[in-house]
N, C-alpha and C positions, 0 to 999 in steps of 0.2 A: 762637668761642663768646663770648656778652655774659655779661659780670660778673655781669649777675644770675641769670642759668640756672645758672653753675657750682653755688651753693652746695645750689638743688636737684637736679641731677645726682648730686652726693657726696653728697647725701640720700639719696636711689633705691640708687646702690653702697651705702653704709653698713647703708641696709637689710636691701637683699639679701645681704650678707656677713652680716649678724648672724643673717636667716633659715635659712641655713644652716647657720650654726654649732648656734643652735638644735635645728635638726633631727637635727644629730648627735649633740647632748648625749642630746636625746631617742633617740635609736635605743640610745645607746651603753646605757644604763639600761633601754630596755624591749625592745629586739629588735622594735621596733613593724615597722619596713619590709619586714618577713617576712609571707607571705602573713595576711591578716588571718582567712580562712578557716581556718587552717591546725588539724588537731584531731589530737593525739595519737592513733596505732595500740592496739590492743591490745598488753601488754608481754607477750610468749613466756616462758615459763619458764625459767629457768637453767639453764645445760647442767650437768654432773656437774662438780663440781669435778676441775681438773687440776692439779698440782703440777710435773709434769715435761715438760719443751720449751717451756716460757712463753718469751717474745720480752722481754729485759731491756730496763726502760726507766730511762733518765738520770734521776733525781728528786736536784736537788740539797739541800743541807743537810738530807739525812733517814740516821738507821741502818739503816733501815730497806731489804730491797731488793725492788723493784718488779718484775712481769712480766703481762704480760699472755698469757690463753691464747688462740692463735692459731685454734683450732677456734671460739670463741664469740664471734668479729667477725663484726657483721651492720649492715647500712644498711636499716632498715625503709623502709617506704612512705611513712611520714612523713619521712622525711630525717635521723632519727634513727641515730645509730648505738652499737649495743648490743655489753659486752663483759663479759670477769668479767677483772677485774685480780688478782693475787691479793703480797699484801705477805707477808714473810718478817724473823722479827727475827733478832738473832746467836744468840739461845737457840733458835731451833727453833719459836717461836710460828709459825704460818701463818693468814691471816685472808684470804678470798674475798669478791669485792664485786665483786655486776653491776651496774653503771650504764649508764646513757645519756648521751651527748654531742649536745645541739642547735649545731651551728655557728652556723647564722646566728643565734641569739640570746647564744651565749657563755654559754651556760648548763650544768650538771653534775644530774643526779640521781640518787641509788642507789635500785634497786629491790629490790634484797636481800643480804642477809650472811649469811654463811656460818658454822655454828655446828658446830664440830665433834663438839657431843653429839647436835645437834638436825638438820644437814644447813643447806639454804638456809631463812634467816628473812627470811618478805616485809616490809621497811619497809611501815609502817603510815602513810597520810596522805603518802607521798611528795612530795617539792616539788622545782622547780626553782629551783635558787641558780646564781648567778651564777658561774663558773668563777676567777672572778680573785680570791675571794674565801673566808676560811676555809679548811678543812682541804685542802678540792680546789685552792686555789690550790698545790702541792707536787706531788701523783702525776697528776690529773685534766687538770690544765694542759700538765703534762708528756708526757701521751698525744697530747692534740690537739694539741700543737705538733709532737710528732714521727712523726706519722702522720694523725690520724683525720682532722683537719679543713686543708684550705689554705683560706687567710682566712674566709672568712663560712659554704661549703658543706662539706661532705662529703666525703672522698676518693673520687677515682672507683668505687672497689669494693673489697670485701673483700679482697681480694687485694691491690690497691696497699697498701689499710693496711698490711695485715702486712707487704709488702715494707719500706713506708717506715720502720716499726714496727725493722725489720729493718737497715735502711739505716744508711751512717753520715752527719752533716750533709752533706757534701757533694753528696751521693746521691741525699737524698730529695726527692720531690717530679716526679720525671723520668717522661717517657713512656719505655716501654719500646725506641722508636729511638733515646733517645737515651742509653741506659745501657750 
């Protein structure tokens, strides 16, 4: 190589690393490299609140204890997958909340809460927030890590969730040959 090509060579590499890096920063913030088409389903209604055989989930530094009910896991069309987690305190409070998990964006949204005088109250103006972030960084994080989503998609099906939902770390994530 002649002395004077290297230092545009390491120009071109330098580039292209920082291109990318870029493009990560970008993804990591908007969930851009997810189909640009992509359009929210219609959101189904909340099934009946459940209180008993929830699938306990790990949520650390909280009093609070987490489960999700295992009838009300669904993977829309959208690639969306919809559940009612339901939180319990040491006094007996109980509080119902169906959200949705977008994987590939790492994003969290509640679609409604659960109001024991009123039944389900539909969040109004619904958004999607970022999963790693605020109150869902705690129970929301803690579902997609331990069931809903492997890296960027979806668990294969409702059923793997709830198995993995079910599973201990070691466990989750496996084809069923190899469990």
């Amino acid at each position: 190589m002649r002395p004077e090509s290297f230092p545009a060579a390491s120009f071109a590499a330098f580039a292209g690393v920082l291109a990318t890096v870029f493009s990560a920063c970008v993804f990591a913030q908007t969930g851009t490299f997810a189909d640009p088409d992509w359009k929210e389903s219609d959101v189904p209604p909340p099934p009946a609140l459940r209180t008993t055989g929830l699938v306990p989930i790990e949520v650390p530094r909280t009093a609070l204890a987490f489960g999700v009910d295992p009838q009300s896991v669904a993977i829309g069309s959208d690639r969306i997958v919809r559940y009612v987690v339901v939180a319990k305190s040491s006094s007996g409070a109980v509080n119902g909340i169906y959200e949705g998990v977008n994987c590939s964006a790492g994003q969290v949204k509640v679609f409604a809460r659960h109001n024991p005088d009123r039944g389900w109250v539909r969040v109004e103006d619904a958004q999607w927030v970022p999963i790693h972030d605020g109150i869902h960084a705690t129970y929301s994080l803690a579902i997609a890590r331990q069931g809903v989503c492997i890296g960027d998609a979806p668990n294969r099906s409702a059923q793997s969730i709830v198995r993995d939902l079910r599973a201990s770390d070691d466990q989750r994530f496996r084809t069923d040959s190899f469990r």
